[in-house]
C-alpha positions in Angstrom: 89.5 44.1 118.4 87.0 43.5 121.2 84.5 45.9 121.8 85.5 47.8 125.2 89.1 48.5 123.3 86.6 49.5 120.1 84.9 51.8 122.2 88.2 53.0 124.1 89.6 53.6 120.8 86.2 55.7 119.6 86.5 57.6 122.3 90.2 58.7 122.3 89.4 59.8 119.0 86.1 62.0 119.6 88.4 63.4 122.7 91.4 64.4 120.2 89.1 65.6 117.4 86.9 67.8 119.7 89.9 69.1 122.0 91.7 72.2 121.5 89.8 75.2 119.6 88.9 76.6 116.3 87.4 79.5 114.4 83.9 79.1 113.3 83.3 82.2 111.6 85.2 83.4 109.9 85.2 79.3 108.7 88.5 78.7 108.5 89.9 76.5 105.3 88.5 73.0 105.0 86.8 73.2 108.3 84.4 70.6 109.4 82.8 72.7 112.2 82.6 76.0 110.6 80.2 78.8 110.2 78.7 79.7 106.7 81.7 77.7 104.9 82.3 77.9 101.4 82.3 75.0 98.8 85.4 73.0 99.0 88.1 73.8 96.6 88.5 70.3 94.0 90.2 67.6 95.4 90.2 68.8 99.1 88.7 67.2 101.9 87.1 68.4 105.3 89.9 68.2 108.2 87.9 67.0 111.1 91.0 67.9 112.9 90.7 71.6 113.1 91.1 72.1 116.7 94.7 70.6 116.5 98.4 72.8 116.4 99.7 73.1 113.8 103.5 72.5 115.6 105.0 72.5 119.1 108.1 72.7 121.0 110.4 69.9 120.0 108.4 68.7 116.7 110.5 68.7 113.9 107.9 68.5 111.4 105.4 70.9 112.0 102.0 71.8 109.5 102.8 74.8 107.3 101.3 78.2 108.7 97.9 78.0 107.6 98.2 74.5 107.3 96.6 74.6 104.3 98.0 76.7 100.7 94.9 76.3 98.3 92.1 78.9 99.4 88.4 78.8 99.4 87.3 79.1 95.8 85.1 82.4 97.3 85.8 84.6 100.4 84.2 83.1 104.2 83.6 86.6 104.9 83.3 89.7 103.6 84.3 93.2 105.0 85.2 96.9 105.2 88.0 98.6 105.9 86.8 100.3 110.3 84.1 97.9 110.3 83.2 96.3 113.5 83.4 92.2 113.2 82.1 89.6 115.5 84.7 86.6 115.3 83.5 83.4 116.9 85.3 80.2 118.0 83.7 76.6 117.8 81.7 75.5 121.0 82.9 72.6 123.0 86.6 74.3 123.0 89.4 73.7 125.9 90.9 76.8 126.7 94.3 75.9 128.5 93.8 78.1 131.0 94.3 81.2 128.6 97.5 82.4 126.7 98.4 84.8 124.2 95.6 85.1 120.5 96.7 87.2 117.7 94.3 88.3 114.5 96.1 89.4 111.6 96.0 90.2 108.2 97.7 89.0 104.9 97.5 90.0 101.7 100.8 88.7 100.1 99.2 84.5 100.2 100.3 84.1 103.7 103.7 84.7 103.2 103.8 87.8 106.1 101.0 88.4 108.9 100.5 91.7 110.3 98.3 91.8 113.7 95.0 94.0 113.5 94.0 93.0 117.1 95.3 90.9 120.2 94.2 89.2 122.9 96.7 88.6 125.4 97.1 86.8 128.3 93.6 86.0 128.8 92.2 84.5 125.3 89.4 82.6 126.0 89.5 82.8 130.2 88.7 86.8 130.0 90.9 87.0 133.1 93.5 85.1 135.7 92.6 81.6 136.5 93.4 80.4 140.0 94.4 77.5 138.9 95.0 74.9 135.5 91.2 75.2 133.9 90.4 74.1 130.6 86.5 75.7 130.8 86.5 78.4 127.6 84.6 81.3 129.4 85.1 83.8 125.7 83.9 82.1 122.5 83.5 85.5 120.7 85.4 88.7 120.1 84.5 92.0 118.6 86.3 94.2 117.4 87.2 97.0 114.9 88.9 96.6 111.9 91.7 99.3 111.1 90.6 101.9 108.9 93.4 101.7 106.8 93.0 98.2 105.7 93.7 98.0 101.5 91.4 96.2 99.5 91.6 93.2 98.5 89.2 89.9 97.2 92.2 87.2 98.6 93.0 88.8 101.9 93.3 85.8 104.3 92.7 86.7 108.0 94.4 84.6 110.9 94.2 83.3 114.3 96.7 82.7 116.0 97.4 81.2 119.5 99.7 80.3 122.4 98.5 78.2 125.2 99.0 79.0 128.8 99.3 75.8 130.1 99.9 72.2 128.7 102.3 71.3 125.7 103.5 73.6 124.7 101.5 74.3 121.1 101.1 76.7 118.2 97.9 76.8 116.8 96.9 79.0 113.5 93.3 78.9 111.5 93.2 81.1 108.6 90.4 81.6 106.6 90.2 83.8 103.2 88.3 87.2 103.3 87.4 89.3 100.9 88.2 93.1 102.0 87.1 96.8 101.0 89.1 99.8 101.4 90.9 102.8 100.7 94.1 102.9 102.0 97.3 101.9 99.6 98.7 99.3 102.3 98.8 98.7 106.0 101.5 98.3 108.7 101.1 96.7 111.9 103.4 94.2 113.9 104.1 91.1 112.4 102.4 88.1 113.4 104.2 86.5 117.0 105.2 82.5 115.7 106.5 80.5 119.1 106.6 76.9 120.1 107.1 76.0 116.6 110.0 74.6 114.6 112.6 77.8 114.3 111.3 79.9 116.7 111.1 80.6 120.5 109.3 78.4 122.8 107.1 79.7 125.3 107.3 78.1 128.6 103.8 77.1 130.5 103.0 80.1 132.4 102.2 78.3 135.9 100.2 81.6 136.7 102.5 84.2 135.6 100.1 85.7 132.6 103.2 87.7 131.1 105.0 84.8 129.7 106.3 85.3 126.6 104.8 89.0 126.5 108.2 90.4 125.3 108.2 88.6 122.1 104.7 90.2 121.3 105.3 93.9 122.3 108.6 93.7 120.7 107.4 93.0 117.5 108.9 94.4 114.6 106.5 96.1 112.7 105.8 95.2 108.9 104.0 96.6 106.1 
């Protein structure tokens, strides 16, 4: 290969691998970009392709939620039940031009996800873009955890995410948390899945922030 297609090819690569967005803390499984990650489970290997979906409209063959099924061997984070967290997202992000984040909870392995906290319309923009941008303006959110969260030393938190503009993508970190608590169990809506193999697509939303909303307010609610 000669070396201006070597270097083309480099650089395609470095564009792919840093596009898109990640958590960073809590460090999502096997991430390469991470906050205070834990030791790799045996036999795994860093994904240096974090940032990607994990499925879009029209792929037949989408990554499984989580995209990964073996857990850290020890919790990425550990909290209480009402506690205020700080989650952050990997710098050098794209943000297409907002869209719909979820944070949720499971304590079943990932089978079911039940939201603790949204961030609609506006993930990562904070508010209406004019226009198509891809400049992440919110790396960070903080927020309260619900009181009535059980306990539990193999909860695994999620992120979840539907882009307002480009392909249209699904993208889901999850990382395994370690929880303390009081409560028996907790019910909130269950986790919003679109542009993914089986469920609804979401259109681009061209400007109109309240694409797709219905799906997320009619949520049935799960336990």
């Amino acid at each position: 290969m000669r070396p201006h297609a070597s270097l083309c090819a480099l650089a395609s690569l470095l564009a792919a691998v840093h596009a898109h967005n990640s958590l960073s803390y809590p460090c999502p499984r096997y991430s390469s970009k991470g906050k205070d990650c834990p030791q790799l489970p045996p036999g795994q290997q860093l994904d240096y392709s974090i940032n990607s979906p994990i499925g879009n409209a029209g792929n037949d063959s989408p990554m499984p939620l989580c995209k990964y099924s073996t857990p850290w061997p020890t919790p990425a984070a550990k909290w209480a039940a009402g506690q205020s967290i700080t989650v952050s997202f990997v710098p050098g992000g794209i943000s297409h031009s907002g869209g719909h984040c979820e944070f949720s909870m499971s304590y079943d392995g990932g089978k079911t996800f039940a939201v603790i906290h949204q961030e609609l319309r506006y993930c990562f923009v904070g508010s209406k873009s004019s226009g198509t941008t891809n400049v992440v303006t919110q790396s960070s959110y903080t927020f309260n955890l619900p009181k009535d969260l059980p306990s539990s030393d193999k909860a695994i938190f999620a992120w979840s995410w539907v882009n307002a503009s480009g392909n249209r993508e699904f993208y889901m970190n999850c990382a395994d948390v370690a929880i303390s608590g009081t409560s028996k169990s907790y019910t909130g809506k269950e986790m919003t899945i679109a542009n993914y193999k089986g469920y609804p697509t979401i259109p681009e939303f061209a400007g109109n922030y309240d694409t797709g909303l219905d799906l997320y307010t009619k949520a049935k609610s799960i336990t």
